[in-house]
PAZAVO-594795 format. One record per residue (C-alpha): x, y, z; chain; residue in three letters. Coordinates in nm, 2 decimals, m for minus. Example, Ala and Ser with C-alpha at 12.3 -4.5 7.8 and 13.67 -1.06 7.14 Angstrom:
# PAZAVO-594795
((1.23,m0.45,0.78),'A','ALA')
((1.37,m0.11,0.71),'A','SER')
# end
This chain:
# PAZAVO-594795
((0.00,0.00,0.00),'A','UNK')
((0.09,0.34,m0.09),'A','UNK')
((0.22,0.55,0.23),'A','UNK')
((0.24,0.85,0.39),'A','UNK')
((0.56,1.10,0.43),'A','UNK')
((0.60,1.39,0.60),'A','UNK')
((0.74,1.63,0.36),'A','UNK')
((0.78,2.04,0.31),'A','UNK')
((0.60,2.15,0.01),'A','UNK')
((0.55,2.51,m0.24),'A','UNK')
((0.20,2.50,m0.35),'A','UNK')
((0.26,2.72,m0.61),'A','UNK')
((0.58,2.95,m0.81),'A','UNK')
((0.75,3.14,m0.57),'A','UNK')
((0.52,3.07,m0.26),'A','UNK')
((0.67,2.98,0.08),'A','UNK')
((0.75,2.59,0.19),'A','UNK')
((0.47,2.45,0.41),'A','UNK')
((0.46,2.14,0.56),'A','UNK')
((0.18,1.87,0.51),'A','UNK')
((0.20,1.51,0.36),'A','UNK')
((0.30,1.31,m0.02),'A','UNK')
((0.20,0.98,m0.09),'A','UNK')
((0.49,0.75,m0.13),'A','UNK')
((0.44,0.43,m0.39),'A','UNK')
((0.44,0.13,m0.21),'A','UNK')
((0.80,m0.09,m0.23),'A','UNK')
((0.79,m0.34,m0.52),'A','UNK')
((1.05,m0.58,m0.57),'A','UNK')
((1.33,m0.39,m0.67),'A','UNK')
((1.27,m0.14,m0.46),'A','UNK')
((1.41,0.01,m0.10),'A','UNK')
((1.24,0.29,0.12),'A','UNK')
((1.45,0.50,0.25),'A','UNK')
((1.41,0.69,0.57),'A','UNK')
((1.55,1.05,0.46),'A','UNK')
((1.82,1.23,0.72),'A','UNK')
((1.94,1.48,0.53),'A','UNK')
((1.87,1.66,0.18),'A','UNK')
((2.07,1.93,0.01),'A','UNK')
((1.97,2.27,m0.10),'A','UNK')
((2.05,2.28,m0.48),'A','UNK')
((2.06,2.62,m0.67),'A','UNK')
((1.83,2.47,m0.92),'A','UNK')
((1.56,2.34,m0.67),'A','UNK')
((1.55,2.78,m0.63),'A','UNK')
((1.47,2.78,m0.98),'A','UNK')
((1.28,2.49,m0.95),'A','UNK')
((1.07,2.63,m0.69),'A','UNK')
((1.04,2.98,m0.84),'A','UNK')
((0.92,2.85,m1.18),'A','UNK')
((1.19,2.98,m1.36),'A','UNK')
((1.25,2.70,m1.57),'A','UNK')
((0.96,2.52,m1.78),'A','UNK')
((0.77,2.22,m1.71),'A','UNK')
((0.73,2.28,m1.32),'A','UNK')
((0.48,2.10,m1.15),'A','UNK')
((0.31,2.24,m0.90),'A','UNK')
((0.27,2.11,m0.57),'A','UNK')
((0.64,2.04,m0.51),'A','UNK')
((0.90,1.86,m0.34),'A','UNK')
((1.21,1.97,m0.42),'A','UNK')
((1.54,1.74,m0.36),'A','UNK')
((1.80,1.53,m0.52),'A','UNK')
((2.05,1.53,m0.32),'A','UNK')
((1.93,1.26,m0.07),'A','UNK')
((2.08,1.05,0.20),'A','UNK')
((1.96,0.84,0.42),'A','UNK')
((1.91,0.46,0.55),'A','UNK')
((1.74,0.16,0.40),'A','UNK')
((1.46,0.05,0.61),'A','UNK')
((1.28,m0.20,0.36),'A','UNK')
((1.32,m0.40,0.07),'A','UNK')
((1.18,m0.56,m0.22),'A','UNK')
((1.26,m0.92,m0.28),'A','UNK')
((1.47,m0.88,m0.57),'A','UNK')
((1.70,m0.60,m0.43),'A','UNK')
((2.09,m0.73,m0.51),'A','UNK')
((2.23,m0.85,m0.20),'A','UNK')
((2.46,m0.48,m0.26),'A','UNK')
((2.21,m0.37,m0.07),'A','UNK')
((2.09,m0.43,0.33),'A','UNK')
((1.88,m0.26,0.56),'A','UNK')
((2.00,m0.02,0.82),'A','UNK')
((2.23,0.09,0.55),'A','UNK')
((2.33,0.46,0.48),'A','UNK')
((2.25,0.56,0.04),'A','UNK')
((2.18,0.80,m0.12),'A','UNK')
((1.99,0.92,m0.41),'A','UNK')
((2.11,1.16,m0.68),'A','UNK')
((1.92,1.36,m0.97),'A','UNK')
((1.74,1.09,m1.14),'A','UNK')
((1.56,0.78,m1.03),'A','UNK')
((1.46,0.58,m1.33),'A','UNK')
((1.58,0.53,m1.70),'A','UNK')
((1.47,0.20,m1.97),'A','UNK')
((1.79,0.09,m1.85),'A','UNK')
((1.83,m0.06,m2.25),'A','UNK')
((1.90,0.24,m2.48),'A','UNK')
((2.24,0.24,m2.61),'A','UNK')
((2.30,0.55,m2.35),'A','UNK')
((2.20,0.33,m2.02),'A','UNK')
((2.40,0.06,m2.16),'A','UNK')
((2.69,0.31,m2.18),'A','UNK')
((2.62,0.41,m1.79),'A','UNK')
((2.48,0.79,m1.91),'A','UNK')
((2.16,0.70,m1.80),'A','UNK')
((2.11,1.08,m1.76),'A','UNK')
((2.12,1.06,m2.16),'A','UNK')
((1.86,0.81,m2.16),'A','UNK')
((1.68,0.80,m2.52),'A','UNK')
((1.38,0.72,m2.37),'A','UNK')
((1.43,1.04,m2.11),'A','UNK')
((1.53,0.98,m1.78),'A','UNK')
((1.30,1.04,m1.48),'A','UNK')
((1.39,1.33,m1.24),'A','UNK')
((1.40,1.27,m0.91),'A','UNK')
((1.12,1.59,m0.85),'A','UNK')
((0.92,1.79,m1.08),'A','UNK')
((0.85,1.53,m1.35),'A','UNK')
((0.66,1.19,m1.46),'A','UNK')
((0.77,0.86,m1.41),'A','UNK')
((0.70,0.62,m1.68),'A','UNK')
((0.35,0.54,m1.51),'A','UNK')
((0.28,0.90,m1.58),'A','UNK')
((0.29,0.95,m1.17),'A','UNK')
((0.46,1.27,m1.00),'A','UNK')
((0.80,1.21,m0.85),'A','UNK')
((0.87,1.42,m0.55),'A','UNK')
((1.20,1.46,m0.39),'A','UNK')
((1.42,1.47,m0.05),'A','UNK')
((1.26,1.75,0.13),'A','UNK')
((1.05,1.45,0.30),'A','UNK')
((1.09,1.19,0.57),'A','UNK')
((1.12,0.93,0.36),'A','UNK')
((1.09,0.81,m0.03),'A','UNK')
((1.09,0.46,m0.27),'A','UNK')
((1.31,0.44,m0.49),'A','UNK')
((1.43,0.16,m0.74),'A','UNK')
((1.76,m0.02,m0.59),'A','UNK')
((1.98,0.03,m0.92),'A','UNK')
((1.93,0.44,m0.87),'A','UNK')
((2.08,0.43,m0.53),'A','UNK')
((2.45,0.53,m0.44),'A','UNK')
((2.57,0.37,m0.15),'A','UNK')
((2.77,0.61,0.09),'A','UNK')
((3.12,0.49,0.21),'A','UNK')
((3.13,0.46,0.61),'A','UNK')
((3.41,0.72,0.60),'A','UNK')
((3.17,1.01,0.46),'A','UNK')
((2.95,1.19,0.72),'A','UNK')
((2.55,1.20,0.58),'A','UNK')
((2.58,1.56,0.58),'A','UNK')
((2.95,1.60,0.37),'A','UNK')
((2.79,1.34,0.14),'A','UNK')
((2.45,1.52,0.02),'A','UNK')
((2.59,1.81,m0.17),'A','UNK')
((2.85,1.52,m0.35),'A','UNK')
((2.53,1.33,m0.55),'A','UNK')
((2.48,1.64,m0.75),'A','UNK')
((2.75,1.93,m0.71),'A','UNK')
((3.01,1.66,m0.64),'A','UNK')
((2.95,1.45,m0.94),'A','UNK')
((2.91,1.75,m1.17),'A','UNK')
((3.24,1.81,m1.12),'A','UNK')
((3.41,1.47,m1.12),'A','UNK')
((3.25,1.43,m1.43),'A','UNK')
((3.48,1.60,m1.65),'A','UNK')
((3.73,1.62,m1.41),'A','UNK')
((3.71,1.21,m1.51),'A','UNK')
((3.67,1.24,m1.86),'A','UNK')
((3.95,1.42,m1.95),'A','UNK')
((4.18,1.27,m1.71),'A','UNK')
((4.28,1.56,m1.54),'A','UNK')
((4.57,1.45,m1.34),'A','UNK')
((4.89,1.55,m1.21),'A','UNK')
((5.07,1.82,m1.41),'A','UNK')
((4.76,1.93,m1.54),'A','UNK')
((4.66,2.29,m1.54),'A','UNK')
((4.30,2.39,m1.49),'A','UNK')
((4.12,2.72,m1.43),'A','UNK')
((3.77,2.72,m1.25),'A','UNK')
((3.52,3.04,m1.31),'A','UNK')
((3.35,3.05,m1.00),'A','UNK')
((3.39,2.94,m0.66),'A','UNK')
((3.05,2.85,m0.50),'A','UNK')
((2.83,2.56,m0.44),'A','UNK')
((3.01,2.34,m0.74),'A','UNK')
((3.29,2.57,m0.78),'A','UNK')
((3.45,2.48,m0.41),'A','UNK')
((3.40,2.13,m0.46),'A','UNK')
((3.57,2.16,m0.83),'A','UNK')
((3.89,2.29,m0.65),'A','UNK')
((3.96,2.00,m0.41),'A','UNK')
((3.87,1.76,m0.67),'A','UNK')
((4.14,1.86,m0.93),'A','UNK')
((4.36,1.97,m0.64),'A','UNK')
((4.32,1.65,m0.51),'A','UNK')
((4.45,1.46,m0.85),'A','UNK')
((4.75,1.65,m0.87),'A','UNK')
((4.65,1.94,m1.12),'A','UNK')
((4.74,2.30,m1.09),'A','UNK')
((4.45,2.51,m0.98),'A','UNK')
((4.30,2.87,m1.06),'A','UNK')
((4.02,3.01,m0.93),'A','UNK')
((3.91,3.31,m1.15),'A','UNK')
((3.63,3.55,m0.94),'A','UNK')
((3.43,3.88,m0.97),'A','UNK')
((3.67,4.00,m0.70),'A','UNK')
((3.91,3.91,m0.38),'A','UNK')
((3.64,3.81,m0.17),'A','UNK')
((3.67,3.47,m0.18),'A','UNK')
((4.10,3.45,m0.24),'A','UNK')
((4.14,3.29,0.09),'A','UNK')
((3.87,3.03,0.08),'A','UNK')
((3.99,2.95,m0.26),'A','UNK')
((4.38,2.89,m0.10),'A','UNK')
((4.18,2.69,0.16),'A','UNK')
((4.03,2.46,m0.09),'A','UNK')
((4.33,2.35,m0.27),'A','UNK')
((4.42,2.66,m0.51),'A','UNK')
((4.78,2.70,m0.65),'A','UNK')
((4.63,3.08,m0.69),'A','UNK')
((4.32,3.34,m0.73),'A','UNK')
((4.30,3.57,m0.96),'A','UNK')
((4.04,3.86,m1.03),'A','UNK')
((3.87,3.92,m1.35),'A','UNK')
((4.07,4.24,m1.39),'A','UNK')
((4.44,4.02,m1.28),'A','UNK')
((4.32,3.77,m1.55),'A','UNK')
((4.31,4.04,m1.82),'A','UNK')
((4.61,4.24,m1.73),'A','UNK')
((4.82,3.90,m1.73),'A','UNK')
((4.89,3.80,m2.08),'A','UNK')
((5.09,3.51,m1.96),'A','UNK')
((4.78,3.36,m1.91),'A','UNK')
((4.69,3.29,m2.27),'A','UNK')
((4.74,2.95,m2.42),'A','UNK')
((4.82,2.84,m2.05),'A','UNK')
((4.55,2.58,m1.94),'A','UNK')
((4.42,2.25,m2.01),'A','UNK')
((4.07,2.30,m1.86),'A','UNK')
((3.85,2.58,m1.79),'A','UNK')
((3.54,2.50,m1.60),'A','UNK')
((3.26,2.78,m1.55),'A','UNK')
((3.08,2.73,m1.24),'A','UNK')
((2.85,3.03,m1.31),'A','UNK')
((2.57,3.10,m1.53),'A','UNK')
((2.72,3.27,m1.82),'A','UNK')
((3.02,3.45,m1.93),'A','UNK')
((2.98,3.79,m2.14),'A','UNK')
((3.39,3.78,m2.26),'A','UNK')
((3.40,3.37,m2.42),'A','UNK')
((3.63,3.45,m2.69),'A','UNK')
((3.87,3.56,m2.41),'A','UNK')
((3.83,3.28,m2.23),'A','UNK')
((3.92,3.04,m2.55),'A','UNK')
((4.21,3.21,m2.58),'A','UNK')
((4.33,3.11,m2.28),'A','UNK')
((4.34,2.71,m2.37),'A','UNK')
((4.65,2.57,m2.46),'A','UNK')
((4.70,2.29,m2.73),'A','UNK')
((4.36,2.04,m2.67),'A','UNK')
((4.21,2.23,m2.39),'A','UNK')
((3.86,2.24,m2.30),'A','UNK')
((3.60,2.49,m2.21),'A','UNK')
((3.34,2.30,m2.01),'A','UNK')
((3.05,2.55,m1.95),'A','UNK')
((2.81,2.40,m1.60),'A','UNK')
((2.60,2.63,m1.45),'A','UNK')
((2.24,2.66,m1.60),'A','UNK')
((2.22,3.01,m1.76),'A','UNK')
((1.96,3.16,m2.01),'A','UNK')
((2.24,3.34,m2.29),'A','UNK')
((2.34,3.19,m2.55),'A','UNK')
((2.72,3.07,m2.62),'A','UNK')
((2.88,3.32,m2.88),'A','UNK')
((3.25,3.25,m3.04),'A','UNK')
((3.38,3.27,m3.37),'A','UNK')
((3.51,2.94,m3.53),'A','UNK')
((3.90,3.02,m3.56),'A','UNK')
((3.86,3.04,m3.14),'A','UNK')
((3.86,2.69,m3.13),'A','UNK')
((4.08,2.60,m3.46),'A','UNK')
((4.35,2.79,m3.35),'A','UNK')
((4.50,2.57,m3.08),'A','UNK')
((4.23,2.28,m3.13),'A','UNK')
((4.02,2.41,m2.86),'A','UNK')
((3.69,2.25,m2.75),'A','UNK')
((3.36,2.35,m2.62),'A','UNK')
((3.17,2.07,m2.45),'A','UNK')
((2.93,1.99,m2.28),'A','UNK')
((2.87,1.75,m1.93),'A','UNK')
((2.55,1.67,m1.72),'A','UNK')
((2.61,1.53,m1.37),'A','UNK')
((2.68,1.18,m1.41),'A','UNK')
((2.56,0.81,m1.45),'A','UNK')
((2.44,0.62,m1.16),'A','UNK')
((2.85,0.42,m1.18),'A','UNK')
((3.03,0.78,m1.24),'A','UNK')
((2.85,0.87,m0.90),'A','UNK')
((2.91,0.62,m0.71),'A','UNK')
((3.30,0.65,m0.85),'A','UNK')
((3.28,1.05,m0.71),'A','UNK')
((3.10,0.94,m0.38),'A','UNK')
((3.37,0.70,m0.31),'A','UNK')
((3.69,0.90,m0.47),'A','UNK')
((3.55,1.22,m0.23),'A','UNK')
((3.54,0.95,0.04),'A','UNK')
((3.89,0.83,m0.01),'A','UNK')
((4.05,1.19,m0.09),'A','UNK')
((3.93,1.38,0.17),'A','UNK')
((3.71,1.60,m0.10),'A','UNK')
((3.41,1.70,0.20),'A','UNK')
((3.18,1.99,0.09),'A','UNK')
((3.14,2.32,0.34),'A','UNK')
((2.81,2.30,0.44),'A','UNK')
((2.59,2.48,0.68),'A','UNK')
((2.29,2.26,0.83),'A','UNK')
((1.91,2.42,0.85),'A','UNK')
((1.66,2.26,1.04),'A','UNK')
((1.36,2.06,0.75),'A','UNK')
((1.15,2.35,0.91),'A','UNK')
((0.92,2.52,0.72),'A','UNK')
((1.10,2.84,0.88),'A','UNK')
((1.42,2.72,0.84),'A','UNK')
((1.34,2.60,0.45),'A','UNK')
((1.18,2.92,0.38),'A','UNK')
((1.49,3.13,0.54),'A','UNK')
((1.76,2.90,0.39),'A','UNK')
((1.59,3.02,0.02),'A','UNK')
((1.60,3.38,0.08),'A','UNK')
((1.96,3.36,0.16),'A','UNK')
((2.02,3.14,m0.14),'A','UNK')
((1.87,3.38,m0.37),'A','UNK')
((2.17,3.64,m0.25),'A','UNK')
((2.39,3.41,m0.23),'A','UNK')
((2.48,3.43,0.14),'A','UNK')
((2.59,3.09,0.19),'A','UNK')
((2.90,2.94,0.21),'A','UNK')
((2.90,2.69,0.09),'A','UNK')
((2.56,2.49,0.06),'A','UNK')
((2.27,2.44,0.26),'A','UNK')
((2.17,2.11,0.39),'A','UNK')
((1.83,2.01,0.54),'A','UNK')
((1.87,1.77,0.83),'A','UNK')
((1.52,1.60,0.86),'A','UNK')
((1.47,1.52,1.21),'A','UNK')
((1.20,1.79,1.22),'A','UNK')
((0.97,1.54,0.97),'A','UNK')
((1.07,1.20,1.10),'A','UNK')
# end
């Protein structure tokens, strides 16, 4: 039988987070429940929750970056699994599993379009509705389990921001010697600079301004450099191997090609509205790349998860009480960017 779970809701665009009560599918056979501790605060459940993107659906649970402890399973669950065990859910929960993309472990690619975590239709054409709730079914082969050396809390942020970044960190083998720039140090951004510190590359964090210089240094950063230091340093050009934007958008992208040496990429990853503009002899000079990366397959996460586990890679996180207060609070904030460097909702409040 379908059940019950506490969970902190917007009814509608832009409205405040109230508690009341989702209906949670009962568990089938390959499926766990999963009693919810701790949920981060993504930038896009904002959007999400502000109906800036299209598509919303309205009521909402936002949430997909979900850990917590198995407390039943279906029959056919791989013995992977147990109960009383700590796992987490990432960005999607459901894919055919048989298009040459899920075959390929991009299920995020999947042809037949992979199902959100929140804000979309399952293949049953039910609502799925995320972490900010006490507890949620999910299929086994969409949960990441968490290693015993990674607190609840550290590993939250890591099933999306962590595995956005280890993505292409991954794919491009960034390793030691390697020199990569970072636009952007916040939510992703801080996590991007101990992960490519961590392999061995050399880092730079390129910001608006100084604020941040000393977190940066903190992280893992060889050096930080101003906007205005990056221009007045022609050194720079033709100098690194990877440049990852963190933020929405850049308004100077022919600049920033030129600053890829022989092979490098330009891997934009924050969600933003303009369109990319560059002139085609940016990226045949130098055989410079623009591509693209989406979080990660459910293998690629579970890789990150356990890599951050193993490297000492821990997100800087400030915990908020699954309050409708505290909810409601936490997203003003996050709208002005006063965090540093990601919300997470413990869910005590709701169990």
């Amino acid at each position: 039988m379908p059940y019950a779970s506490k969970s902190l809701i917007v009814q509608a665009p832009g409205e405040q987070f109230k508690q009341g009560s989702i209906d949670r599918r009962d568990v089938g056979s390959d499926d766990v429940r999963i009693r919810i501790a701790c949920c981060g605060i993504c930038h896009s459940d904002l959007h999400q929750a502000h109906g800036d993107w299209p598509d919303t659906i309205f009521p909402m649970v936002p949430g997909h970056e979900i850990v917590g402890v198995i407390e039943e399973m279906g029959a056919d669950v791989p013995d992977d699994f147990f109960l009383g065990q700590r796992v987490g859910v990432g960005c999607f929960v459901d894919s055919c599993g048989a298009c040459r993309a899920c075959q390929q472990g991009y299920e995020q690619f999947c042809r037949k379009g992979q199902v959100s975590t929140y804000n979309a239709r399952d293949y049953d054409g039910e609502i799925t509705y995320g972490g900010y709730s006490a507890s949620m079914t999910v299929k086994a082969r969409y949960v990441i389990a968490i290693p015993d050396a990674l607190d609840s809390f550290d590993a939250a942020p890591l099933l999306c921001a962590g595995v956005t970044l280890f993505s292409p960190l991954e794919r491009w083998q960034i390793g030691q010697g390697s020199n990569v720039a970072l636009i952007g140090m916040g939510g992703i951004g801080h996590i991007g600079v101990q992960l490519a510190h961590s392999l061995g590359a050399r880092v730079t964090v390129i910001g608006r301004n100084a604020a941040k210089r000393e977190d940066a240094l903190r992280f893992g950063a060889d050096r930080y450099l101003s906007i205005e230091e990056m221009h007045a340093d022609d050194s720079l050009l033709a100098s690194f191997g990877m440049i990852l934007n963190t933020t929405a958008g850049v308004n100077d992208l022919e600049w920033y090609l030129s600053l890829l040496d022989v092979n490098g990429v330009y891997v934009p990853l924050g969600l933003g509205d303009a369109n990319l503009s560059f002139s085609p002899p940016s990226l045949f000079w130098n055989n410079r790349t623009v591509a693209g990366s989406l979080i990660g397959g459910i293998a690629a996460n579970q890789r990150s998860i356990d890599y951050c586990a193993a490297n000492d890679v821990r997100p800087e996180i400030e915990v908020v009480k699954a309050t409708p207060e505290g909810l409601n609070a936490a997203y003003e904030r996050l709208a002005k960017s006063d965090v540093r460097y990601r919300f997470v909702l413990d869910m005590t409040p709701l169990q």
